[in-house]
Structures are given as structure tokens and as C-alpha cells.
C-alpha positions in Angstrom: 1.0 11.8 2.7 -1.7 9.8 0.3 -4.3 11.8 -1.2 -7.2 10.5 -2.5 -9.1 12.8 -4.5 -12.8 10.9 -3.8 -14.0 7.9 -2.5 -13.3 5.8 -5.8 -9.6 6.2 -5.3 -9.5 5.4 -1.5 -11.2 2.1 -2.5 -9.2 1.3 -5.5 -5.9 1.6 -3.0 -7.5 -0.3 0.0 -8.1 -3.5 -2.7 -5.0 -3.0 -4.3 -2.5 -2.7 -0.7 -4.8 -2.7 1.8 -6.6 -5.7 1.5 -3.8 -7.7 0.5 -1.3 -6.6 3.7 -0.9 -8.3 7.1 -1.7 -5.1 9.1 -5.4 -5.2 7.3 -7.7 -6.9 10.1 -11.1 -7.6 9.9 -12.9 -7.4 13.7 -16.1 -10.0 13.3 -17.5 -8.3 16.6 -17.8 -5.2 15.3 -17.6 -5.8 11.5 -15.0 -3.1 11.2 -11.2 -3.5 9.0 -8.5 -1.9 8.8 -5.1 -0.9 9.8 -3.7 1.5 12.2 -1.6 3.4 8.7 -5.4 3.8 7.5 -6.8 4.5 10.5 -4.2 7.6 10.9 -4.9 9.0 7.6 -8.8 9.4 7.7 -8.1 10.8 11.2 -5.3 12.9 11.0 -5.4 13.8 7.2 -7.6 16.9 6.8 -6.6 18.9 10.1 -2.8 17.7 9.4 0.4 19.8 11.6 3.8 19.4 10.4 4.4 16.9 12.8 1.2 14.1 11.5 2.2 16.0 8.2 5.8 14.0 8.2 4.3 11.6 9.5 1.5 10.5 6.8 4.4 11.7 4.2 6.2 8.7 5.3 3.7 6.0 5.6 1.9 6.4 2.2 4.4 8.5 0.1 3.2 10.0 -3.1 5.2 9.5 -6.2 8.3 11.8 -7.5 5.6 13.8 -9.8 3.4 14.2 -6.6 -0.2 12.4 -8.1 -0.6 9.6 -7.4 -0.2 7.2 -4.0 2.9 5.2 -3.6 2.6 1.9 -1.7 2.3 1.7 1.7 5.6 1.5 3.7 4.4 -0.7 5.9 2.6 -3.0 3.5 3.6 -6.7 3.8 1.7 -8.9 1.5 -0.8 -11.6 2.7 0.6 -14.6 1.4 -1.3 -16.8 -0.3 -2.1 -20.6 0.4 0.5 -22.6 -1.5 2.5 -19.2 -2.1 6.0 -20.4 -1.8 7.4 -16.3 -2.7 6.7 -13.4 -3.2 
């Protein structure tokens, strides 16, 4: 499951995968973003069960060490005008 240890770090992932991922929307209505994977970690990350426990581990894996956030597994990268790969 990602662990951010402040604020800082949570913003330092969103621009690095979030941002940059197909599943990151932006709602002009309500001027709200995000992505359901984010979305379940702020809500389900504190008060976590095994079950949302496997869960988060899955989507936003830490690495072998355990401190520091892997990427997303559901990150897909925006591509960019004129990108012809990735």
C-alpha cells in the first residue's frame, strides 16, 4: 500500500504518476481531480482491514526495501502531442 509520510510526498507522487496517467481526470464543474486508485487510498488508507489492506498493497506497491512508493499499477502514461512512444 503507498505511504506517504506528509503532504510533500503525496504531492511529489501525484506530479510524478498521477498527473501524467490516463485515469487522472480533472471535473471543471466541480474543480476536483483525481483517480479512483487515489481516491481509495485517502479513503481507505488509515482505517485499512486485511481485505482494503491487499488491496492498496496491489495498486501502489512499495519497493523490496519497503520506503519508498512504487508506481502505480494502473498507471498508463498521458501521451504527449507528437509522442510517437513511449
Amino acid at each position: 500500500m503507498g505511504y506517504f509520510s506528509n503532504g510533500t510526498e503525496g504531492c511529489s507522487y501525484e506530479s510524478k504518476y498521477c498527473e501524467n496517467c490516463i485515469h487522472w481526470v480533472f471535473d471543471e464543474r466541480e474543480e476536483t481531480k483525481g483517480c479512483p486508485v487515489w481516491d481509495l487510498h485517502m479513503d481507505y488508507n488509515y482505517g485499512q482491514d486485511a481485505k482494503t489492506g491487499e488491496i492498496l498493497d496491489v495498486l501502489i506497491p512499495r519497493n523490496e526495501v519497503g520506503v519508498s512508493n512504487e508506481q502505480c499499477t494502473m498507471f498508463i502514461q498521458v501521451k504527449s502531442e507528437g509522442q510517437t512512444n513511449f
